[in-house]
N, C-alpha and C positions, 0 to 999 in steps of 0.2 A: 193440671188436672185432666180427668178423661174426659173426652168430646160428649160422651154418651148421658152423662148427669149433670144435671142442672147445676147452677152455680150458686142459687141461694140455700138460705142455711132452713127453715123451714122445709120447702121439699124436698131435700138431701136427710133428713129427721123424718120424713112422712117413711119414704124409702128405706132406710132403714129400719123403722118399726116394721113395717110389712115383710122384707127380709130376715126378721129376726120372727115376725110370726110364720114365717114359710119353715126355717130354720126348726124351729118347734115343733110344728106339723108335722116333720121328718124325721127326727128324734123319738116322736111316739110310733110314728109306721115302725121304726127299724127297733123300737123295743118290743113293739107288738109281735114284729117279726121274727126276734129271737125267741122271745116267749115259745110261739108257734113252732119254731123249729128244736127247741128244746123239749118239746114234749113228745115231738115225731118221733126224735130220735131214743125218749124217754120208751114210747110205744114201740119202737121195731128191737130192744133189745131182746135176743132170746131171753124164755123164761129160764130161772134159775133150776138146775136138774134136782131132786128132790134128794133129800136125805139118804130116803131107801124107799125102796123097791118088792112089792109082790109078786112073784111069778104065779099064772093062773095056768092050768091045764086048758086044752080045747073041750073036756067035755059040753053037755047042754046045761048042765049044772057046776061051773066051773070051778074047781077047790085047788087051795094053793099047791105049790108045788116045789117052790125053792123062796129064799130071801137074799135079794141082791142088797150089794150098795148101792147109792144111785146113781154114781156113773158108772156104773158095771153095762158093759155093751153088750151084752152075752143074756137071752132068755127073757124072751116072752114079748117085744115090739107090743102090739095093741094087747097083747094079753098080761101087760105089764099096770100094777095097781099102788100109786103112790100111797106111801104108809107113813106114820112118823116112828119115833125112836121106839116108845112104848109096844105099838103092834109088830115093830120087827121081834122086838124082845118076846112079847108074849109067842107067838108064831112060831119063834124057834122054841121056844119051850114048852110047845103042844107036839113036836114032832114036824115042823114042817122043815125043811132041808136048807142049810144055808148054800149059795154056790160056793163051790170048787174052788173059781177063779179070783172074786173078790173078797173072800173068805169074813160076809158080816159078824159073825160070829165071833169073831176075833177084835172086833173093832168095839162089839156090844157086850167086851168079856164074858159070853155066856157058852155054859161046857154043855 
């Protein structure tokens, strides 16, 4: 046996109950811990790019000006206005411009 625990069968049982509640103890830090880490990483994912995309003019009164996809890289950075399916549709069929490059128009079958 080891020099270091006792030789009777009671405190060898005391000992290991406390081990096993320490055990325990540790088991919850390290699911708490994943928890916590699962949601960090839950939080730093980029957000999902949006469907589509408004392009704004710089006017003071800002009116659209083209309709991207939404990962179209091209037109309009901050003057860029998330839209869903619907408002691209309608948008392009008031006259506002689909882009060139992403061609929504094409993806939202609309002539």
């Amino acid at each position: 046996m080891n020099d270091l625990l006792p030789a009777d069968l009671p405190r060898l049982r005391a000992i290991a109950m406390y081990l096993q509640l320490q055990l325990d103890h540790v088991g919850r830090r390290i699911a708490e811990a994943e928890r916590w880490e699962a949601s960090r990483k839950a939080a730093a994912r980029p957000a999902s790019p949006p469907q589509w995309t408004l392009q704004m003019d710089v006017g003071a009164e800002p009116q659209p000006v083209a309709v991207h996809h939404g990962e179209c890289r091209i037109g309009g950075g901050a003057r860029r206005r998330r839209i869903g399916r619907r408002d691209a549709i309608e948008a392009l069929a008031v006259g506002v411009m689909p882009c060139a490059l992403c061609r929504p128009d094409r993806e939202l079958q609309v002539d």
